[in-house]
Backbone and ligand atoms as CSV (ligand in chain L), in Angstrom:
chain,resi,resn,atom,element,x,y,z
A,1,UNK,N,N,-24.017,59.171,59.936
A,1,UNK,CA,C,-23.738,57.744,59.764
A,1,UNK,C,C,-22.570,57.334,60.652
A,2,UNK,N,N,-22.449,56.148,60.875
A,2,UNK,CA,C,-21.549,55.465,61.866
A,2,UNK,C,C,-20.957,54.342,60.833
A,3,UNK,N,N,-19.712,53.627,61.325
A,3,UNK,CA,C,-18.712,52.557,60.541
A,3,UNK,C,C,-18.614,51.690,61.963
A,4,UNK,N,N,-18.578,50.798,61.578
A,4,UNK,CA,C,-18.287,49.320,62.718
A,4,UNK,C,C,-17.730,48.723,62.295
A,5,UNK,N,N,-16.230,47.659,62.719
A,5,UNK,CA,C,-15.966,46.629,62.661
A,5,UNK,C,C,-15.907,45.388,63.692
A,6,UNK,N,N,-15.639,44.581,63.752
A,6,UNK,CA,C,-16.277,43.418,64.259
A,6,UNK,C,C,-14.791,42.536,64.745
A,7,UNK,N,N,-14.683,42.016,66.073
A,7,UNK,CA,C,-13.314,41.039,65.807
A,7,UNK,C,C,-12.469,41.511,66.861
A,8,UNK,N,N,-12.783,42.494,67.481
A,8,UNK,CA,C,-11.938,43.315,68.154
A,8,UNK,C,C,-12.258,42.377,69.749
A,9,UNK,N,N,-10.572,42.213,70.098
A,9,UNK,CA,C,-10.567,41.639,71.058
A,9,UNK,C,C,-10.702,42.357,72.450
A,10,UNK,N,N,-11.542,42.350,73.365
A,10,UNK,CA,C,-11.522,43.315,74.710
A,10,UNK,C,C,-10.201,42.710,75.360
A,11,UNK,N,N,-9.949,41.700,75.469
A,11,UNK,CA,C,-8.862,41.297,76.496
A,11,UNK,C,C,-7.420,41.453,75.979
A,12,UNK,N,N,-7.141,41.425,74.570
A,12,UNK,CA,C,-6.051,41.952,74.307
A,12,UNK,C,C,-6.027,43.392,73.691
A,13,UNK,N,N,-6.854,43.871,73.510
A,13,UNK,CA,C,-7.304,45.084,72.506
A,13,UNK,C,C,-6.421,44.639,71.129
A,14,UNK,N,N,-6.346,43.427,70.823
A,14,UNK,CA,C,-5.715,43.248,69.054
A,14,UNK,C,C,-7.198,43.108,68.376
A,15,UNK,N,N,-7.072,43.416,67.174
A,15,UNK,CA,C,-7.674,42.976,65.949
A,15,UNK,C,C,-7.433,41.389,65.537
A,16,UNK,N,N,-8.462,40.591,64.951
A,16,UNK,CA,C,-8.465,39.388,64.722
A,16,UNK,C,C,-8.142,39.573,63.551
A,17,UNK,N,N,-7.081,38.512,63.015
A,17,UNK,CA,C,-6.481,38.989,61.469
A,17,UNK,C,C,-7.598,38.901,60.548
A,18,UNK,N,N,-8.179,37.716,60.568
A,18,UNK,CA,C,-9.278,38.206,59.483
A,18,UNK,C,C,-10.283,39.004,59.188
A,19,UNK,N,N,-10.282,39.616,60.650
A,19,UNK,CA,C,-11.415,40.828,60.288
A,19,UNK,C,C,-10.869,42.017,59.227
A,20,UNK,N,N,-11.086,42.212,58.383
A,20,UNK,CA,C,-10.970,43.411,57.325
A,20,UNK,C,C,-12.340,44.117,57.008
A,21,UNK,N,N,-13.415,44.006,57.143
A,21,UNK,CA,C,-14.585,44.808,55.913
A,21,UNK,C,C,-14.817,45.857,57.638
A,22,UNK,N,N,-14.646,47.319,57.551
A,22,UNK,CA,C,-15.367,47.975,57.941
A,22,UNK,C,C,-16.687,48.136,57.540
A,23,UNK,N,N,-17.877,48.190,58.288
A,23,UNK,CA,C,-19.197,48.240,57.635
A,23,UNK,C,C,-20.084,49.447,57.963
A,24,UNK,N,N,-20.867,49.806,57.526
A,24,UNK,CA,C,-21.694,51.119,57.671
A,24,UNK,C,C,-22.842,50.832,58.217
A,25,UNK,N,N,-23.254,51.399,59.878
A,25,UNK,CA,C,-23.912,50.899,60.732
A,25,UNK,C,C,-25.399,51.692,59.697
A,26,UNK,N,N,-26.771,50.435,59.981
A,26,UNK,CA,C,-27.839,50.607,60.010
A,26,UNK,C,C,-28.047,51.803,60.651
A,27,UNK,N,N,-29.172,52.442,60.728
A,27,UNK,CA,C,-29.363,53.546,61.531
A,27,UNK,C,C,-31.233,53.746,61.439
A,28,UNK,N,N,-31.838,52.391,60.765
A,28,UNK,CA,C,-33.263,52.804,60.863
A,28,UNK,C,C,-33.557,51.135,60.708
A,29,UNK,N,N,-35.201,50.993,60.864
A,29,UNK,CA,C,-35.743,49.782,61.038
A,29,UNK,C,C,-35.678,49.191,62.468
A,30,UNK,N,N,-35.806,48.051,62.495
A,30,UNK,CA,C,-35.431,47.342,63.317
A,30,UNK,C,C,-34.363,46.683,63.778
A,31,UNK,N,N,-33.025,46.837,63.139
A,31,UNK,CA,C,-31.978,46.787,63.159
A,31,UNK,C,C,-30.936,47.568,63.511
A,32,UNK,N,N,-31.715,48.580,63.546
A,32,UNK,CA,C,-31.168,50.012,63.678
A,32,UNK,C,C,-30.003,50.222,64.980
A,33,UNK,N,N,-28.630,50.460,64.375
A,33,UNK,CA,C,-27.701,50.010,65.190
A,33,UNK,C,C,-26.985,49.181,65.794
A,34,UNK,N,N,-27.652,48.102,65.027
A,34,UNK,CA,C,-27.444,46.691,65.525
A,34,UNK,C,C,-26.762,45.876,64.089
A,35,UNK,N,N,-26.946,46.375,63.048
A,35,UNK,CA,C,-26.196,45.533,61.748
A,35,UNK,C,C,-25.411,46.425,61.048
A,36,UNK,N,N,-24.882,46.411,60.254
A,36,UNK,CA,C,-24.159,46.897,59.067
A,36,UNK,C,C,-25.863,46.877,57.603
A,37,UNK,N,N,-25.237,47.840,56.715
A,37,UNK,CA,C,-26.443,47.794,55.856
A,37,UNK,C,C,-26.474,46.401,54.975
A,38,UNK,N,N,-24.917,45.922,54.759
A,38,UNK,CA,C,-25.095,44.604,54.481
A,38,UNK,C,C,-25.997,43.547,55.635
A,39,UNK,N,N,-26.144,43.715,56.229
A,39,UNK,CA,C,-26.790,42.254,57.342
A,39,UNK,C,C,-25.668,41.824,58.094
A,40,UNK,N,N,-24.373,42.458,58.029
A,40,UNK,CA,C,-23.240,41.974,58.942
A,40,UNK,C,C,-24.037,42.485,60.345
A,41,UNK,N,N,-23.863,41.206,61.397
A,41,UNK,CA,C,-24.146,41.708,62.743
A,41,UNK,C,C,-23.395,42.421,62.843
A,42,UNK,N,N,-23.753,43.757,64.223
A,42,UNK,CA,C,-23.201,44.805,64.966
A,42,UNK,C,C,-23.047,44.131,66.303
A,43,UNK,N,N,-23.476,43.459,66.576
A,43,UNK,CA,C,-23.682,43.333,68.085
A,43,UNK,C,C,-22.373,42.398,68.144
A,44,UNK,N,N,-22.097,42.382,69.460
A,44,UNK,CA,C,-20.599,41.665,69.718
A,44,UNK,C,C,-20.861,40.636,70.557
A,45,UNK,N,N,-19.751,39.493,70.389
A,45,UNK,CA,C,-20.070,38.266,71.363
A,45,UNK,C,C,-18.614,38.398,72.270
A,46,UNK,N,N,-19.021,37.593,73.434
A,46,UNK,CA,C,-17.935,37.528,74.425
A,46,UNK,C,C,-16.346,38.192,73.757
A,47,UNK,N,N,-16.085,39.104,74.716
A,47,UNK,CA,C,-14.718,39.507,74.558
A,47,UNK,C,C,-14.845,39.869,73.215
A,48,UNK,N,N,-15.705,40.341,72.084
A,48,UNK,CA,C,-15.756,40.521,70.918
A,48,UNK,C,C,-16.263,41.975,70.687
A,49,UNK,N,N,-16.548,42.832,71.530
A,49,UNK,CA,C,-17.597,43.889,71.018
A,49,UNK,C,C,-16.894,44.582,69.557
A,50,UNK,N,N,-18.427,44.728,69.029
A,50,UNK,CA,C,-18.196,46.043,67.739
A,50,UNK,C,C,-17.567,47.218,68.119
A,51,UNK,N,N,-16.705,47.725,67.057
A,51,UNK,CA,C,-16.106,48.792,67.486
A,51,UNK,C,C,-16.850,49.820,66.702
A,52,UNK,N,N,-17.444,50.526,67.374
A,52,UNK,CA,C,-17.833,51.678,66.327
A,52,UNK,C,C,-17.250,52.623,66.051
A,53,UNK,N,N,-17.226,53.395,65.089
A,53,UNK,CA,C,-16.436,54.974,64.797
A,53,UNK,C,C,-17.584,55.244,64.202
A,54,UNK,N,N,-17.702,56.935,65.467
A,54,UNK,CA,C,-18.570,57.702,64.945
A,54,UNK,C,C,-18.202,59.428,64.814
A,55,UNK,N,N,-18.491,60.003,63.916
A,55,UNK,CA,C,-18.847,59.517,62.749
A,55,UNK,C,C,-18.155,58.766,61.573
A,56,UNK,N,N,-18.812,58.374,60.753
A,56,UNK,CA,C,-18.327,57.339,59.741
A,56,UNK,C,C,-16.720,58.414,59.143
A,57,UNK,N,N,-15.930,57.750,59.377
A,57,UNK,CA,C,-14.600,58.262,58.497
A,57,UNK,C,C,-14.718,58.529,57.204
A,58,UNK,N,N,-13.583,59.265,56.567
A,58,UNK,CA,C,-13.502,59.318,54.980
A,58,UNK,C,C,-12.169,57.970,55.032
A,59,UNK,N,N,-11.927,57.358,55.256
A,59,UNK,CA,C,-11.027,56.464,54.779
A,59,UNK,C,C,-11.218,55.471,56.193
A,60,UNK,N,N,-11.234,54.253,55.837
A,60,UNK,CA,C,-11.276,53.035,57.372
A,60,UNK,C,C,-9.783,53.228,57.580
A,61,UNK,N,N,-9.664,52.502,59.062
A,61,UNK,CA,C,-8.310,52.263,59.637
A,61,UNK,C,C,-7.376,52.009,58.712
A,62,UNK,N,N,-6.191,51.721,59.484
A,62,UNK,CA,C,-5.185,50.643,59.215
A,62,UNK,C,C,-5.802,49.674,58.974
A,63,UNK,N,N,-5.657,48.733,58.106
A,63,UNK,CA,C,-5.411,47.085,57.911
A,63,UNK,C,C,-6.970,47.077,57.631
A,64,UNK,N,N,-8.121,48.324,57.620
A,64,UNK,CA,C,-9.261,47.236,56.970
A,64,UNK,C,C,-9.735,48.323,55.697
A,65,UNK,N,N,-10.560,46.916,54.941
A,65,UNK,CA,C,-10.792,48.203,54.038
A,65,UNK,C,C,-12.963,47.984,54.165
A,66,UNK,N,N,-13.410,49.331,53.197
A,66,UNK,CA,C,-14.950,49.362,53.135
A,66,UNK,C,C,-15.415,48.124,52.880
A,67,UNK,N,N,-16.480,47.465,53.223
A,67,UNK,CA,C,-17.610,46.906,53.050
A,67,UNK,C,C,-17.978,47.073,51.900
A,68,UNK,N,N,-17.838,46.545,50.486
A,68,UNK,CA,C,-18.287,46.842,49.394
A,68,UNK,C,C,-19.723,47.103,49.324
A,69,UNK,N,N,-20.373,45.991,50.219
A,69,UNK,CA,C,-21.884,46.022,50.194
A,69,UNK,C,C,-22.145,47.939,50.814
A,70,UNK,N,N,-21.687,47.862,51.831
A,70,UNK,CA,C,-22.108,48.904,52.922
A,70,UNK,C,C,-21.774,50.060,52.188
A,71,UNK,N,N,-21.102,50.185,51.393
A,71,UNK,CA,C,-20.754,51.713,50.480
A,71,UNK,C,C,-21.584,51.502,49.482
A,72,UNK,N,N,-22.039,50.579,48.968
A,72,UNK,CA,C,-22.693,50.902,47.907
A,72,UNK,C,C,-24.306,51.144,48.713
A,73,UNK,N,N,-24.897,50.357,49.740
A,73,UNK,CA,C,-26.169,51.018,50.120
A,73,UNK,C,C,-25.846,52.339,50.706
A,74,UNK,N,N,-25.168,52.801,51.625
A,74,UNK,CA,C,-25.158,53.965,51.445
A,74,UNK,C,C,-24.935,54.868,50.647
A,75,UNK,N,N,-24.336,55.183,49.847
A,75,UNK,CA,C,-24.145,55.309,48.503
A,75,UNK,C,C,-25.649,55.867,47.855
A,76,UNK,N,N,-26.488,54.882,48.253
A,76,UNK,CA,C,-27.760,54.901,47.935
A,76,UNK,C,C,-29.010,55.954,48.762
A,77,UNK,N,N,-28.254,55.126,50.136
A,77,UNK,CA,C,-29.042,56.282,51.328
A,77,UNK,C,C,-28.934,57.835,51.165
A,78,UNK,N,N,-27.953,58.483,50.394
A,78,UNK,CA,C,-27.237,59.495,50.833
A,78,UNK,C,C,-27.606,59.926,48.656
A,79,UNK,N,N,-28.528,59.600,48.363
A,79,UNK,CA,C,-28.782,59.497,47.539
A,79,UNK,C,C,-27.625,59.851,45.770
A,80,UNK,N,N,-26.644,59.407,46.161
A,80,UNK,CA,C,-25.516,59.072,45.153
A,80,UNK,C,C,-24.983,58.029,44.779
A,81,UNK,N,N,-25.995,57.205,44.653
A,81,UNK,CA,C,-25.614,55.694,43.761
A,81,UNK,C,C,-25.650,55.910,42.857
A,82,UNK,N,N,-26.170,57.086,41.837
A,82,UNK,CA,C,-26.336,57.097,40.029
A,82,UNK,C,C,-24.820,57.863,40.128
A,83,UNK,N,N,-24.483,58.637,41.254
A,83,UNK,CA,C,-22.942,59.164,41.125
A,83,UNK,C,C,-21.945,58.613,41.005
A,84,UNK,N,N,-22.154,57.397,41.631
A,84,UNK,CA,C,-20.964,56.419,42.065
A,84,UNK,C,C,-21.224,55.926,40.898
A,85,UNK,N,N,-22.519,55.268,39.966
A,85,UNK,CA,C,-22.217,54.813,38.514
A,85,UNK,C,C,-21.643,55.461,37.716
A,86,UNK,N,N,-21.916,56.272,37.510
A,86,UNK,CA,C,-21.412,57.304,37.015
A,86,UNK,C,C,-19.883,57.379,36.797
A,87,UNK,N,N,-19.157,57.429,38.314
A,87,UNK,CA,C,-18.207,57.156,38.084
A,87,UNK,C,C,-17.325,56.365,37.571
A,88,UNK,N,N,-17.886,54.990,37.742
A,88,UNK,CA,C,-17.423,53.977,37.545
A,88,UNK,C,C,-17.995,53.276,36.221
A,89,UNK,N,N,-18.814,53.899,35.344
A,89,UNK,CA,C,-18.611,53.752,34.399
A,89,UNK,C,C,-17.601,55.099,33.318
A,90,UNK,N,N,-17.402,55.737,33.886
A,90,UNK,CA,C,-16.142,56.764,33.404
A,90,UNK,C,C,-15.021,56.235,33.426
A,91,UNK,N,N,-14.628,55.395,34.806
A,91,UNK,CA,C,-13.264,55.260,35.074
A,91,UNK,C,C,-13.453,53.579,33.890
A,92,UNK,N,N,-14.692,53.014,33.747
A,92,UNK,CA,C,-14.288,51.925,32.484
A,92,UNK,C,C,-14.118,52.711,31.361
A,93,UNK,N,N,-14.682,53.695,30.822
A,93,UNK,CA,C,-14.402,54.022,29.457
A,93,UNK,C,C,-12.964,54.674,29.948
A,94,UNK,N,N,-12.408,54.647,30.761
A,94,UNK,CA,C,-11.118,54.985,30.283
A,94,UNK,C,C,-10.018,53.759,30.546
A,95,UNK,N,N,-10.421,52.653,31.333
A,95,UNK,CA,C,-9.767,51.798,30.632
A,95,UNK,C,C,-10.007,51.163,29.604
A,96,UNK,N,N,-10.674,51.402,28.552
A,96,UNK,CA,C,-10.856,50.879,27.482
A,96,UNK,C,C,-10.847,51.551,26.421
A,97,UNK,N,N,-9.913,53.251,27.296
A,97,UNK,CA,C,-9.276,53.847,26.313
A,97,UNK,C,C,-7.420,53.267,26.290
A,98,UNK,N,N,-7.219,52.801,27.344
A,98,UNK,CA,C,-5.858,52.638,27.989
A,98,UNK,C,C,-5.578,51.227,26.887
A,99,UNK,N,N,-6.635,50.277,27.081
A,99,UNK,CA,C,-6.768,48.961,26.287
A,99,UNK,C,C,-6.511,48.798,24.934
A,100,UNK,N,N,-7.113,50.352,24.202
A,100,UNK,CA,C,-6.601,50.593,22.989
A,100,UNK,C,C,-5.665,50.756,21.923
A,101,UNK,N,N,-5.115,51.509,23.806
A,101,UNK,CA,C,-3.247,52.564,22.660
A,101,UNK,C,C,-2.421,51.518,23.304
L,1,ZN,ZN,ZN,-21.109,45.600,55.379
């Protein structure tokens, strides 16, 4: 898997402040390489190209964080979405052990 973000300036090499969601590049269909699994375009416009990192990191850069969408379909791809529930219904029953005392 591959991570892209979007915003990245060629002529200054800065980041555009609002870009934050790293996204998790498509890699099949017709899109394939060209979007994020959310539907975020990949492709870059003037002075804009996608930055890709390949392979996909365990943690995004500085200053951005995951694609909520894009972790949770992969998540899925990589067939551990009942894991990730899993988790995250653990980490609620324990705040609603915390809620208690
Ligand atoms: Zn995304």
């Amino acid at each position: 898997m591959r991570a892209f973000y979007r915003g990245y300036n060629a002529a200054t090499g800065r980041r555009a402040q609002q870009v934050r969601n790293l996204h998790v590049m498509r890699e099949d269909g017709n899109f394939a390489g060209k979007q994020g699994l959310c539907g975020a375009p990949g492709w870059g416009v003037t002075h804009s190209p996608p930055v890709v990192i390949d392979p996909l990191p365990s943690a995004p850069p500085d200053g951005l964080v995951w694609c909520r969408s894009c972790v949770g379909h992969a998540a899925a791809l990589v067939g551990q979405l009942n894991e990730f529930a899993r988790i995250i219904a653990a980490l609620n029953d324990h705040g609603d052990q915390e809620c208690a005392s």
